[in-house]
C-alpha positions in Angstrom: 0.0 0.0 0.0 1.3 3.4 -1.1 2.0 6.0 1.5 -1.7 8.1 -0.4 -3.7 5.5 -0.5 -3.0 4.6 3.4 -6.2 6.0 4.9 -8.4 5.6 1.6 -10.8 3.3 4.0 -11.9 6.5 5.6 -13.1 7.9 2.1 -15.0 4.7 1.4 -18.9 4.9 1.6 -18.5 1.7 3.6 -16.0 3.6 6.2 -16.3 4.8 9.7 -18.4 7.8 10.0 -16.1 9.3 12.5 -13.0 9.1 14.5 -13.8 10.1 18.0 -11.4 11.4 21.2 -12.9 11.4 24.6 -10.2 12.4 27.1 -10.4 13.6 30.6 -8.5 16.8 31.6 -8.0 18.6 35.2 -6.6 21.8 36.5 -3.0 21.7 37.2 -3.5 22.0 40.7 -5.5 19.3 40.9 -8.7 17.5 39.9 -10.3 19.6 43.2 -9.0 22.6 41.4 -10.8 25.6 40.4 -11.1 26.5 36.8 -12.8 29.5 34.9 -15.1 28.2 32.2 -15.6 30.9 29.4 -18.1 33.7 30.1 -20.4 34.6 27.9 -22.5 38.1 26.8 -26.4 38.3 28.4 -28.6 37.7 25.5 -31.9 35.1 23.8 -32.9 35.2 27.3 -29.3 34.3 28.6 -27.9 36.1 32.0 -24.6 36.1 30.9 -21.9 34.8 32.8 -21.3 30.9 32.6 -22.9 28.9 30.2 -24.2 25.6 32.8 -27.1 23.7 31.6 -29.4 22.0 34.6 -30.7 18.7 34.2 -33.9 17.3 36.2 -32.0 15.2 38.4 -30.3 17.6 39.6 -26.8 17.2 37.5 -25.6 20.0 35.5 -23.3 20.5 31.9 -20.9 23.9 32.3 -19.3 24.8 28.8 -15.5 25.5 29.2 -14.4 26.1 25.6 -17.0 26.0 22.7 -16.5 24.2 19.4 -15.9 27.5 17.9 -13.2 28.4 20.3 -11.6 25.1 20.2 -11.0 25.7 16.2 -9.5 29.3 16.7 -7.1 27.6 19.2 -6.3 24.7 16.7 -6.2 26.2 13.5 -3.4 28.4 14.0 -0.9 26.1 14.1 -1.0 25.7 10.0 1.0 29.2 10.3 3.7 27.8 12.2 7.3 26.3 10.4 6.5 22.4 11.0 3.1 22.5 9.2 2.8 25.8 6.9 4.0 24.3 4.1 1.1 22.2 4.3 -1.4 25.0 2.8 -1.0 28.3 1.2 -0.5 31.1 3.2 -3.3 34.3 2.9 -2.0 37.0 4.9 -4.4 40.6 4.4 -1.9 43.6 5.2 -5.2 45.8 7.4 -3.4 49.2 7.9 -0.3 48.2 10.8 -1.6 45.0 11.2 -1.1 41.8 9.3 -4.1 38.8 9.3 -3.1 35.4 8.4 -6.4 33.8 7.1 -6.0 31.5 10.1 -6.6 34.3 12.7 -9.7 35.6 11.1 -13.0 34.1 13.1 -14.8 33.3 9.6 -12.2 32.0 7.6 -13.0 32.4 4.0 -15.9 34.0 5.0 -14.6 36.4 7.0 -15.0 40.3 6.3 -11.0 41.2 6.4 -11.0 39.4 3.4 -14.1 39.1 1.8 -13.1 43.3 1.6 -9.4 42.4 0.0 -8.2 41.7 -3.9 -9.4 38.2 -2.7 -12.8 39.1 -2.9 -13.9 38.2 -6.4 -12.0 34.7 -6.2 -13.6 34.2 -2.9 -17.4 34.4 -4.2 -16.2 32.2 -7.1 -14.8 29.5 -5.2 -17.9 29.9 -2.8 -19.8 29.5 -5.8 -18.5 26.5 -7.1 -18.7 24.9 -3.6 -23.0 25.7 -4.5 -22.3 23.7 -7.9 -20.5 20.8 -6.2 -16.4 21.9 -6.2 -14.9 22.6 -3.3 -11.0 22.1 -5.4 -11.2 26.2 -5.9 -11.9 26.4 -2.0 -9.0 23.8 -1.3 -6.9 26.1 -3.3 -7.6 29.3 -1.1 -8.5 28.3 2.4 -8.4 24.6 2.9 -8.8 25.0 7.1 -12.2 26.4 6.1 -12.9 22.6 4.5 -11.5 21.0 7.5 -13.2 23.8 10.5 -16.3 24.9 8.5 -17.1 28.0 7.0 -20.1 29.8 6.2 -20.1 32.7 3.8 -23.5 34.6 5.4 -22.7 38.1 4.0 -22.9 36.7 0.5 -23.5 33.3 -1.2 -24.4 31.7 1.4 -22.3 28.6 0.3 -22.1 26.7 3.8 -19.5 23.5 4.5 -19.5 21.3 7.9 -17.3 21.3 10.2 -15.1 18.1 9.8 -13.0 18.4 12.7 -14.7 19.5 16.1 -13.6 19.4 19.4 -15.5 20.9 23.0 -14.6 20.9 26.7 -17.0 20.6 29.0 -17.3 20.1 33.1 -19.9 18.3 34.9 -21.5 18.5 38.4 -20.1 21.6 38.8 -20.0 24.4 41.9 -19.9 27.9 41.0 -17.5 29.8 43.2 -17.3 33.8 43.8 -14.6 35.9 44.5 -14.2 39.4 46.2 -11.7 41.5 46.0 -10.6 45.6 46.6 -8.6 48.0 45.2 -6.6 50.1 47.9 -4.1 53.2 46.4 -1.1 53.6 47.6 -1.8 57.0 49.4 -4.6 58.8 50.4 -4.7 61.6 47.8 -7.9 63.8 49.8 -4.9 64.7 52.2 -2.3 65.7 49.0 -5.5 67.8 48.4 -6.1 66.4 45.0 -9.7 66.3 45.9 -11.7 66.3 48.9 -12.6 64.4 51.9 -16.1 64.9 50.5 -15.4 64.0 47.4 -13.5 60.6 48.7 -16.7 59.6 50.7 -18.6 59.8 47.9 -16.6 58.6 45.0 -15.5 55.4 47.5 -17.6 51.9 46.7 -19.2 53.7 43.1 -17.2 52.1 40.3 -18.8 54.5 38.2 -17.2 57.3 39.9 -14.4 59.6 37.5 -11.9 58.5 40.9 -13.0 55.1 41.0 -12.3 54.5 37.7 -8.9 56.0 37.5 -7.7 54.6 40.7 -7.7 57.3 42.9 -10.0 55.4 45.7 -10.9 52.3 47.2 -12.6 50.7 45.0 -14.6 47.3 46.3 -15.4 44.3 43.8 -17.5 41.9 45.5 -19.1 38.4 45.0 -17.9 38.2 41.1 -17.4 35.1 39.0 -14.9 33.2 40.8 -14.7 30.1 38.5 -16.1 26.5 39.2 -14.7 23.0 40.8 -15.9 20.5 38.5 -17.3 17.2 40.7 -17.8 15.3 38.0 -14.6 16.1 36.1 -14.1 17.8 32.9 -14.0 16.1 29.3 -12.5 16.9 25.8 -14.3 15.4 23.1 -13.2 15.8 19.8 -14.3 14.4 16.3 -13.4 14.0 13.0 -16.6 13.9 10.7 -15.4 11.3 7.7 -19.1 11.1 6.8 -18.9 15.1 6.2 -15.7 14.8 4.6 -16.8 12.4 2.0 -19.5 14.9 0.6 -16.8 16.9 -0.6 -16.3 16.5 -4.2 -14.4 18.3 -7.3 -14.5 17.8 -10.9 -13.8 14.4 -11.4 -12.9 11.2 -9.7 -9.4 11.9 -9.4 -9.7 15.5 -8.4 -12.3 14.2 -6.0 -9.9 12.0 -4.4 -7.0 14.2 -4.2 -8.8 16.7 -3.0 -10.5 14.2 0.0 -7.2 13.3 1.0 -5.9 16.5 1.1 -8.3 17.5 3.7 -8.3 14.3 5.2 -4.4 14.8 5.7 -5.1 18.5 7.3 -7.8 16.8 9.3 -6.0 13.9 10.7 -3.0 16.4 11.9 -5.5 19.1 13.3 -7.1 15.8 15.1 -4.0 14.3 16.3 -2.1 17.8 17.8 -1.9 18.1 21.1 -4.1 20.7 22.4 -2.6 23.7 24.3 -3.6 23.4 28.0 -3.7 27.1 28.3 -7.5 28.5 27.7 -7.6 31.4 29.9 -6.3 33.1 32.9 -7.7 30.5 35.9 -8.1 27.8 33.5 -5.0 25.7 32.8 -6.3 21.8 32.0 -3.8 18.6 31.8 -4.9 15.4 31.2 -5.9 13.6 34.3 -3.5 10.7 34.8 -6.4 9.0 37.1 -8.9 8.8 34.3 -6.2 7.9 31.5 -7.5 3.8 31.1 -10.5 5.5 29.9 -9.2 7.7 27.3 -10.8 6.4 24.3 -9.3 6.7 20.1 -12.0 5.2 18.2 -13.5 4.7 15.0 -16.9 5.1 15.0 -19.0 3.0 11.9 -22.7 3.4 10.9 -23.4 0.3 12.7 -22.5 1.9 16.2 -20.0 -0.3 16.4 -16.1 1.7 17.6 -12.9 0.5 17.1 -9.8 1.4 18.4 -8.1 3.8 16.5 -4.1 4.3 16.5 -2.7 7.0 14.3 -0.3 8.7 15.9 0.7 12.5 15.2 3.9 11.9 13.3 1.6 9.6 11.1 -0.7 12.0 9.9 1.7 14.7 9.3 3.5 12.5 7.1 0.4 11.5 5.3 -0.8 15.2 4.9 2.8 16.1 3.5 2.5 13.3 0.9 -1.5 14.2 0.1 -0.5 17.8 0.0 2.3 17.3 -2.8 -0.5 15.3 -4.9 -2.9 17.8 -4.4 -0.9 20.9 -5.1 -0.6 23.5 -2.6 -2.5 26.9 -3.5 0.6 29.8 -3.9 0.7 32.0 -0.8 0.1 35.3 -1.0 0.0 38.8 0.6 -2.9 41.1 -0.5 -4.2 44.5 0.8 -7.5 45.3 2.4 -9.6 47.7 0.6 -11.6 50.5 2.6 -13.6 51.3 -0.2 -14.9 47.6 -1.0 -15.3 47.2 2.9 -17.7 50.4 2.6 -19.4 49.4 -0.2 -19.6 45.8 2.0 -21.7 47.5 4.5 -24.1 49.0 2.4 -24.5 46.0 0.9 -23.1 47.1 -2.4 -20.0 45.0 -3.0 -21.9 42.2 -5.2 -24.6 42.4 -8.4 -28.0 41.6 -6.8 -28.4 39.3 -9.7 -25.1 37.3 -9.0 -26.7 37.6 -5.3 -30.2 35.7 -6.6 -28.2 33.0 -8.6 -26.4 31.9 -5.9 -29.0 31.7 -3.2 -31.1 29.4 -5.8 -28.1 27.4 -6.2 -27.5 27.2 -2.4 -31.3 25.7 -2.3 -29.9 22.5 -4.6 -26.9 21.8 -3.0 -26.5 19.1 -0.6 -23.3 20.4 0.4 -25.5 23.2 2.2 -28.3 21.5 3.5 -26.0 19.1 5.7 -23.9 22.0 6.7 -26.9 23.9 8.2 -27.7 20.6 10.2 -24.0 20.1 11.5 -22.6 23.9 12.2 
């Protein structure tokens, strides 16, 4: 068997429909440890705060790192030296700033390029993702086959996410925390204001000396994190059913452009994971739990597998695919003010391109699984 043709099960009809990771994490200082789970904006009805779903029997589900931020963690890493080479690199020049592709939260379909020289090939790759050719795409901004992408503003071309991955703690106890500013002198006696104006302006964080640090300043009972009972759990999957709707001009094209993605896949699957999230919230892998870390491939059937490709494996397979395929050219491109202003008024595309596309989006299958699996 050739070193291409060494996953080729997973592109079969016949083939697993996913590889799956289950792995059990903890703080670093210990599983008893408190962590801070991402906090989230009020909204739909939401609080804010933590997202914790309650269950009737009295268990409860606290989100530490969504799907979407587990992507923007792992994505990146296509930028650095051991795995660039593996896809072309976009970088927009924005002003001072410089945004790999990789950093932008919508990938392809992100504004900061959307509103750059790319724009027109964009919307035509998007475009032939509607008609069933996702090779233009896999030219551009391959991640955005392998961690979804959704172009909203415009075609409305959608593709799955095949790689997905979520941390999540259970039984959890929300903890508060209370702290106070003190300065380092009293500056009502420097005469820089006031005893009046002290007493006042002390315990209102709204106050002009409050907010610049001139007075004590209290905060009380704020989120102080969680200690997960229950423990906390990665899961991560690779969606091979997802992956084999992916399709290009012919058979051939087809498969090299499967394996390809499969190769970017497989690597994005099999890196380790940073164990940094946030401040409060550094996870390891829990060396009491490890026996029940679980690799498998998951068929139609229900029936799971053990699965054991190792990291060095599917880098060397993704090199190999990559070469077949033929890397897109890397590129640096400006961002354009005046597209990004006609963008907002919803001016940068022809209203008729606009009404082809969104017919063609109704046809494609491509689009209707995507809005079930994003």
């Amino acid at each position: 068997m050739n070193d291409l043709s060494k996953f080729d099960h997973y592109l079969n009809d016949d083939g697993p429909a996913a590889l799956v990771v289950r792995e059990y994490l903890m703080p670093v200082e210990g599983a008893d440890g408190v962590l801070f789970p991402a906090t989230f904006a009020a909204g739909d009805k939401f609080p804010g705060g933590y997202n914790i779903d309650g269950d009737p029997n009295g268990t409860n589900v606290c989100l530490v790192d969504s799907v979407g931020s587990q992507a923007n963690r792992i994505e990146p890493i296509f930028a650095t030296d051991k795995y660039a080479g593996l896809i072309p690199q976009i970088v927009v020049n924005a002003g001072e700033k410089q945004i790999n592709i990789l950093e932008a939260g919508h990938r392809a379909g992100d504004a900061i390029v959307r509103c750059s020289e790319l724009q027109k090939e964009l919307q035509d790759a998007f475009n032939a993702v509607l008609k069933g050719d996702a090779e233009p795409m896999g030219k551009i901004a391959p991640t955005s086959l392998v961690f979804g992408v959704w172009d909203s503003r415009d075609t409305q071309a959608k593709l799955p996410r095949v790689v997905a991955s979520t941390i999540r703690a259970f039984n959890v106890r929300k903890m508060t925390r209370s702290a106070v500013y003190a300065p380092p002198v009293d500056y009502s006696t420097l005469d820089v204001f006031s005893e009046e104006d002290k007493a006042k302006a002390e315990g209102d964080t709204k106050s002009p000396l409050a907010k610049r640090g001139f007075v004590h300043v209290p905060a009380s009972a704020s989120h102080g994190g969680v200690i997960a009972d229950a423990g906390i759990r990665r899961d991560a999957t690779l969606g091979l059913a997802a992956l084999r709707l992916l399709s290009a001009g012919s058979p051939e094209k087809t498969l090299a452009l499967r394996r390809y993605i499969l190769g970017l896949a497989l690597t994005a699957f099999t890196h380790s994971p940073s164990g940094y999230l946030r401040q409060g919230c550094l996870l390891v892998l829990d060396p009491d739990k490890a026996k029940d870390r679980e690799f498998v491939e998951v068929y139609p059937t229900g029936e799971r597998k053990p699965a054991t490709i190792t990291h060095g494996q599917a880098l060397a397979f993704a090199t190999k695919a990559a070469e077949a395929f033929g890397v897109g050219g890397s590129r640096t491109v400006e961002f354009d003010k005046e597209r990004a202003k006609k963008d907002v008024k919803g001016e940068g595309d022809d209203k008729a391109a606009k009404k082809a596309a969104k017919k063609a989006a109704k046809k494609a299958d491509v689009a209707t699984v995507a809005t079930e699996t994003l």
